[in-house]
N, C-alpha and C positions, 0 to 999 in steps of 0.2 A: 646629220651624219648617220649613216648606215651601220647598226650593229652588227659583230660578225659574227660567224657562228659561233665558235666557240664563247663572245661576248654575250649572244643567245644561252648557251648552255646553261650560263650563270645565271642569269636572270630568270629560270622556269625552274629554280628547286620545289617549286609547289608543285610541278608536275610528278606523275604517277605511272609508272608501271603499269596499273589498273587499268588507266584509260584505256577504252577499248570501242569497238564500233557496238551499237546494239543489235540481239536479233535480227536476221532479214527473215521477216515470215513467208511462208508461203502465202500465196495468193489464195482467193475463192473463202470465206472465214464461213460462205453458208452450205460447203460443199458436204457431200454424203462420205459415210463413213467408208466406203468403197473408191468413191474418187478423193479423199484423201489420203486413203492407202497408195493411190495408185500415184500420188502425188509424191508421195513419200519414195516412195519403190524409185521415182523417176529421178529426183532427184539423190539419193543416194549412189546411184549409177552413175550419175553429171559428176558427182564428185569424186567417185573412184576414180572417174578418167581423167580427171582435173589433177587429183592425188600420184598419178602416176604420170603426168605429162613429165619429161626432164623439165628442170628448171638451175642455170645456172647464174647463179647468184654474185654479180660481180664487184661488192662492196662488202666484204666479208669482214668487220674487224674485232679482232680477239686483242686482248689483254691479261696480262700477269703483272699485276701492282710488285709482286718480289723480285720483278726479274727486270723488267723496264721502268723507265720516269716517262712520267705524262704531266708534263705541268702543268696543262689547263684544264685536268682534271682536277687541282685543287680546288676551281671556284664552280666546279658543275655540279648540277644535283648529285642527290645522296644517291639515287636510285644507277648510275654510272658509274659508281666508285665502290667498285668491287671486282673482284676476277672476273673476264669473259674469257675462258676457254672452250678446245673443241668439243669436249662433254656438253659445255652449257649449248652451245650452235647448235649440237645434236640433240637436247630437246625440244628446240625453239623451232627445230625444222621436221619435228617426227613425224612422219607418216607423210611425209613427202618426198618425190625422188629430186633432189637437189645435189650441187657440187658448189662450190665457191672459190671465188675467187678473191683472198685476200688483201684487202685496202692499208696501207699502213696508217697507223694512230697519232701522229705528229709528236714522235716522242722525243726527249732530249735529244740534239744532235749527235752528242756521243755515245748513243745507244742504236744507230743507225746499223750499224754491221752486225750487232746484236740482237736487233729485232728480225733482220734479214737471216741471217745464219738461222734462225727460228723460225720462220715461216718455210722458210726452202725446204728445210730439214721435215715440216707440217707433211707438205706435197712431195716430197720425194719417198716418206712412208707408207706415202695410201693407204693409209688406215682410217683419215679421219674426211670430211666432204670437201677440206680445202686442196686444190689441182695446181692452183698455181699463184702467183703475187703482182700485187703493185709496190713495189718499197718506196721508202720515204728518200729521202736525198737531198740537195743544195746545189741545181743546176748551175750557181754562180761560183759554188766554190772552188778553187784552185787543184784539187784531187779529183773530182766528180767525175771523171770519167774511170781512173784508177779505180774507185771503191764500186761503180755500176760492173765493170767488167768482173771484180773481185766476183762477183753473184750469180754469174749466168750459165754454170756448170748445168748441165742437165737441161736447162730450157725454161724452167720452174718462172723465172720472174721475167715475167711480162710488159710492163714499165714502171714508169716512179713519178711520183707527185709531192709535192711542196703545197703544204697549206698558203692558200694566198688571202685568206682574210683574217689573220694575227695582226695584232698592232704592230707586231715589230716588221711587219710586210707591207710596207705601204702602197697606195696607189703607183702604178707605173714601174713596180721593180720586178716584173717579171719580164720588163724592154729595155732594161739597161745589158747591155752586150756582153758582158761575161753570162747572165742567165741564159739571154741567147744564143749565146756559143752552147753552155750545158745543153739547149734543151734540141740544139739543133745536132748534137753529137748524139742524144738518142735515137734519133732516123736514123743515122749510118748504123745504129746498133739493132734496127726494127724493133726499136722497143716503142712506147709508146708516151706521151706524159697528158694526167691529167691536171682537169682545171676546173681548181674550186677556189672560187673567187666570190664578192661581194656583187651584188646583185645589179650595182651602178657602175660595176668597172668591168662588164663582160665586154667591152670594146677593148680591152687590154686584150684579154683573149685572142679576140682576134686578129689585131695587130700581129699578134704572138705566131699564131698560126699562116701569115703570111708572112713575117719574118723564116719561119720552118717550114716551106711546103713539103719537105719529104719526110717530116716527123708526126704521125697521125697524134689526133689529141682525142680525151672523152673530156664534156663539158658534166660536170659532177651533179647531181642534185635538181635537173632539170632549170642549172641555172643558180639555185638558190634561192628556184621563186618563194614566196612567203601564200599560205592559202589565205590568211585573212585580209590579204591587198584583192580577193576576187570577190568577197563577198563580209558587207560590212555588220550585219547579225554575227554573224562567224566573229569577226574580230570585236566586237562589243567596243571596251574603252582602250582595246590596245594599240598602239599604231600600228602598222604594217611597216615592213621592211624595206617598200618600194612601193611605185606606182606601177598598172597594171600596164599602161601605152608602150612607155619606156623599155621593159624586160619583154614587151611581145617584140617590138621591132629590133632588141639586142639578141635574143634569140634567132630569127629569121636571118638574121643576117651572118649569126655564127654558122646558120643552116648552109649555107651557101659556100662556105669554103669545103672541098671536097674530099680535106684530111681531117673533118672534125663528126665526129660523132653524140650522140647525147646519151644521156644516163636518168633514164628516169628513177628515180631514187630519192631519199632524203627530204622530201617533201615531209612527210607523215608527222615528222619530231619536233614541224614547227609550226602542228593545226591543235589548236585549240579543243580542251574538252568541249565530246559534244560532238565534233563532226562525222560528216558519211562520205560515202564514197563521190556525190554530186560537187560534193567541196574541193577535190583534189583534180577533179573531170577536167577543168577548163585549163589547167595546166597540164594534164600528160596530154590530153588532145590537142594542145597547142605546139604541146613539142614532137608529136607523133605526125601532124600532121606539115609540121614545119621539114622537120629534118627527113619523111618518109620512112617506109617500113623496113629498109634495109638498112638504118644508120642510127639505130635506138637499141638498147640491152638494157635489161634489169636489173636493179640493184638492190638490197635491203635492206643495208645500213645497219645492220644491227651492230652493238647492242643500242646507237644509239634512235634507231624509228622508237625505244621505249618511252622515252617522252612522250610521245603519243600515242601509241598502241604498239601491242606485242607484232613481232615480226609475221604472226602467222594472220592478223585482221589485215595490216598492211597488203600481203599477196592478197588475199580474200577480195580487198576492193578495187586493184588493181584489174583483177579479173573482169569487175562488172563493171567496169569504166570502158574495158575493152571486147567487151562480148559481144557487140555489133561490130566487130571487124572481121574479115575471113579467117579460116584457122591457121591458114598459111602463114599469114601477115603476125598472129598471134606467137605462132612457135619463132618466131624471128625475133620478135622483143623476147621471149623467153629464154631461149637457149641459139636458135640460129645463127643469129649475126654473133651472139658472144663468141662462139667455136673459131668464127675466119676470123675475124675481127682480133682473137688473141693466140688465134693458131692451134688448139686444142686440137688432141688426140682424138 
């Protein structure tokens, strides 16, 4: 049986905040004190422009324990159960040019218009780096079109997502026909829905996405791959979440329907202390290369990539996983495709 995220959550209270990538030295360790200045000089410049590139951020999620319920926050580490607001995102992201785009947190269902009225209200101040929303919702429920339209004053929210890997979500309930009415009423509204699903039911997805051709999807997390299904050092005595064959060919094939999208994201919170940027490679190059450079955006996942490292090592290794691609191709998972893809200003 496949744990799901949030079932994951629980089970890494050992994990740390702390973990992080180590050092990436410079090269040459016998170079002259002149060409390592000059090393220095070269790179500090890499990274100003690096630091400045946009980057919009499309997995934004913030929380107020006083003001919403998150009930799967009671069994998740300690290091997630605390306030994320936009103060905190804003040091998490300093000295970068970023915007975000907010992910809803699966919070009680009766805290739905309340978490919504709260983000919109985020983006409609421009004050802080969030632009716009994903809200949570119940594609299946009997109002679900009522409470979406309730939200779209201003243009602020984008689409809405329904956690698919809760116990109380079981396999196959995102193809029972009231969900697919909900999710199919989001196309007529160009809104969008994502999908985040367990790693052995991304054929649901696509089922999904062929029951909706006119409702674009993002597949969340690159899937859900797990890093230590790619490499068994990595994973030591833990199991993996999946087998590596399975989730290439459920990818590829999500690749192929021409209203879905990927997210590479969320990867990071579920790699074991310890890992580098080589550990994460064979998954975003599997989905960069599956879905091409035009149908991939960025994500952070913060607060929770802190399971595995802070938000800002996450971009860092992102970066060098993708730095033998054009820069073209680079500003497209950065920010590019995010802009049409969710219609941005």
């Amino acid at each position: 049986m496949h744990t799901s995220r949030r079932q994951f959550l629980a089970q890494t209270a050992a994990c740390s905040a702390a973990a992080s990538l180590t050092a990436f030295p410079l090269p040459g360790g016998t170079a002259s004190a002149d060409e390592r200045s000059a090393e220095l000089c070269g790179a500090n410049e890499s990274s100003k422009k690096e630091n400045g590139m946009l980057i919009i951020d499309t997995h934004q999620h913030l929380w107020n324990l006083d003001q919403l319920r998150l009930p799967w926050l009671k069994g998740a580490p300690e290091v997630l159960r605390h306030h994320f607001g936009p103060k905190e995102y804003a040091q998490a992201v300093a000295g970068l040019n970023v915007k975000a785009i907010y992910m809803e947190v699966d919070v009680d269902s009766g805290d739905h218009d309340k978490e919504a009225d709260y983000v919109v209200g985020l983006a409609r101040g421009g004050k802080d780096h969030t632009i716009a929303a994903t809200i949570g919702g119940r594609p299946a429920s009997a109002d679900f079109e009522k409470y979406v339209a309730r939200h779209l004053a201003g243009g602020f929210v984008k689409g809405v997502r329904q956690v698919l890997h809760n116990p109380e979500s079981p396999r196959g309930v995102c193809l029972e026909p009231d969900f697919v009415r909900g999710v199919t009423a989001l196309g007529k509204q160009g809104l969008s829905f994502d999908l985040c699903m367990r790693p052995g039911e991304l054929l649901d997805g696509l089922k999904l996405s062929e029951k909706c051709p006119d409702t674009r999807f993002v597949v969340d997390h690159c899937g859900n791959a797990d890093p230590k299904a790619f490499d068994k050092k990595l994973a030591g005595d833990a199991k993996p979440e999946h087998e590596v064959d399975p989730w290439r060919r459920d990818m590829e094939a999500l690749s192929k329907r021409p209203n879905v999208i990927c997210k590479i994201s969320g990867i990071v919170a579920r790699a074991p202390s310890g890992w580098k940027p080589e550990h994460l490679a064979p998954i975003v190059n599997h989905c960069l290369d599956s879905f091409g450079p035009d149908r991939v955006v960025f994500g952070g996942d913060w607060p929770v990539c802190l399971l595995g490292s802070p938000l800002r090592d996450w971009i860092e290794a992102l970066r060098q996983i993708v730095s033998n691609r054009s820069e073209a191709d680079q500003k497209k998972l950065w920010s590019e495709n995010a802009k049409k893809f969710y219609r941005l200003a």
